[in-house]
N, C-alpha and C positions, 0 to 999 in steps of 0.2 A: 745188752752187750753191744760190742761197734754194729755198726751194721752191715751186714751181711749182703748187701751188695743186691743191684739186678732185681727192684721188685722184691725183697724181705727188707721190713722193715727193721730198727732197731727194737726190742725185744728183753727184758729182764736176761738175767745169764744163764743160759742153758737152752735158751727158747727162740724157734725159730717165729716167725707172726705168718703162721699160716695163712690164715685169710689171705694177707698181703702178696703170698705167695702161690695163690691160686689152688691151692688143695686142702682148703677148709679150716677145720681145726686146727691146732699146731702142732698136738700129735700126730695126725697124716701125714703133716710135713715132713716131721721124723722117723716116721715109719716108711715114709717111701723113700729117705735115702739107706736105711736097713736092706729096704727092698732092691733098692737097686746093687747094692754093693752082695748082697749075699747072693741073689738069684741070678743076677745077671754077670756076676763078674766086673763090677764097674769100680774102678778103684774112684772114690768119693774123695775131692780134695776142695774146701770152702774157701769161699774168695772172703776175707776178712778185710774191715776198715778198723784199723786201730788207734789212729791219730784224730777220729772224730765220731761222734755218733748225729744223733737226730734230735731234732724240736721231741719226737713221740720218745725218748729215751727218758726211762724211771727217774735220773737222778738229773737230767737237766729240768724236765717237770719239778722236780722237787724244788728247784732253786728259782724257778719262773711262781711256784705256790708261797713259798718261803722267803724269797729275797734275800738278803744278806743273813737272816736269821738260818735257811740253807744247811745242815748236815754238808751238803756238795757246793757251798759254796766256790770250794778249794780245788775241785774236780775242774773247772772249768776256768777259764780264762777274760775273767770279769774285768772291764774297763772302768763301768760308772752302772750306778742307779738314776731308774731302772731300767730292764732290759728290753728290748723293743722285739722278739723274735719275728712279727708278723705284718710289721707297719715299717713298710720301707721306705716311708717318707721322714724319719729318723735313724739316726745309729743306733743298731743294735748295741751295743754296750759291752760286745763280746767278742771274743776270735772266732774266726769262723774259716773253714776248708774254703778258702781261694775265695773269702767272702761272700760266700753262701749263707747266709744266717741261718736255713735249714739244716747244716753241718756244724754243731758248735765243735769249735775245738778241743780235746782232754789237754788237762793238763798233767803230761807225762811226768812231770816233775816233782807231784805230788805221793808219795809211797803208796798211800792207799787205793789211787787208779791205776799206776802202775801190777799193784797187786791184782784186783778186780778183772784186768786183760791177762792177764795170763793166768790167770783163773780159768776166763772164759776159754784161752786158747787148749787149756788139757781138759778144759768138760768136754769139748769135742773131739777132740783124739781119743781118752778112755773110751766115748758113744761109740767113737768105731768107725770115725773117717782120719782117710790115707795121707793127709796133709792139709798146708796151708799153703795158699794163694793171697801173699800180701798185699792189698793195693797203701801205692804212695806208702812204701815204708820208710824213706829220706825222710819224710815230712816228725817224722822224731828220728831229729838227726843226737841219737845218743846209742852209743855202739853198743853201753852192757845192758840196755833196754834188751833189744836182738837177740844180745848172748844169753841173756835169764831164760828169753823166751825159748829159743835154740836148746838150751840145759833141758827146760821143764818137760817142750813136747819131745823130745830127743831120750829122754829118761822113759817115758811112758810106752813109747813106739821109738826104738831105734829107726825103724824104715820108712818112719813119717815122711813125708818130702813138704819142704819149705821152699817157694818161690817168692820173688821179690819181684814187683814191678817199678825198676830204675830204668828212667828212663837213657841216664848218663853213663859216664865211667863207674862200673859196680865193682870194679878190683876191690872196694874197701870192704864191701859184705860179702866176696866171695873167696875168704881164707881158711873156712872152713870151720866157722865159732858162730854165724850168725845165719845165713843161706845157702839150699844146695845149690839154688840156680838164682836168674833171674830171667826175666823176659828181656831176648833179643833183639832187642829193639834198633841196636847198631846193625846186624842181619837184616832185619826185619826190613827194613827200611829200604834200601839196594834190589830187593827181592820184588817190591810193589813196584 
């Protein structure tokens, strides 16, 4: 699923990559935000990357093993053959977050990635955390992407909280169909 931000790597859907995350197996991982959110009172909200995953991500593997032959070809944001993810001394051959090639791009525009994220976004809500923390949600600048999402987790947990990190003017995600808030950033900033 995108990657989870902070040290979890990207991960099949459902799954955090414990290891990655310093508390072993991947079940611990998910047992200790059980843990924190029930015994401690700690409402649990994941900081989600949805506009990109990772080189370690299932189906960007697939198309780095497969090439155009690829299932996910479509997933991702292919320029030419073939793909260079590790050898920076050529183009990578791909979109990539702010030209990271460790970030390849989703391509949001494909129905079946579209589905797959917000897939992943109500596996975690049903598990039992309080929200999302979107990074770079502009970065898929498509409003009813937001609202599906907004629909699905919103349907599951009305009390879910969705944040958006914009860094600009957010009037446009905050009408009340896509985010409850965003990060402050205009605040924020004056403040420091």
């Amino acid at each position: 699923h995108p990657a989870l931000r902070q040290g979890l790597h990207a991960a099949p859907a459902g799954r955090i990559d414990g290891q990655a995350a310093g508390l072993g197996q991947r079940q611990e991982a998910q047992g200790e935000v059980l843990v924190l959110r029930r015994d401690r009172g700690i409402r649990v909200v994941l900081d989600g990357v949805f506009n990109h995953a990772s080189r370690g991500f299932f189906q960007f593997n697939d198309l780095l093993e497969q090439g155009p032959d690829s299932a996910y070809r479509d997933w991702f944001h292919v320029e030419a053959w073939p793909l260079h993810p590790y050898d920076d001394s050529r183009p990578a051959n791909y979109a990539a977050w702010w030209g990271n090639r460790a970030l390849p791009k989703f391509n949001t525009d494909n129905p079946a990635v579209r589905e797959f994220l917000w897939q992943v976004a109500e596996y975690w809500i049903r598990f039992g955390i309080d929200g999302w923390r979107l990074d770079v949600p502009n970065e898929i600048d498509d409003d009813s992407f937001w609202q599906e999402f907004r629909r699905r987790v919103k349907t599951i947990n009305p009390d879910a909280y969705i944040v958006g990190e914009i860094w600009g003017d957010a009037h446009r995600w905050l009408k009340g169909d896509q985010f409850d808030a965003v990060m402050n950033y205009h605040f924020t900033r004056p403040c420091l």
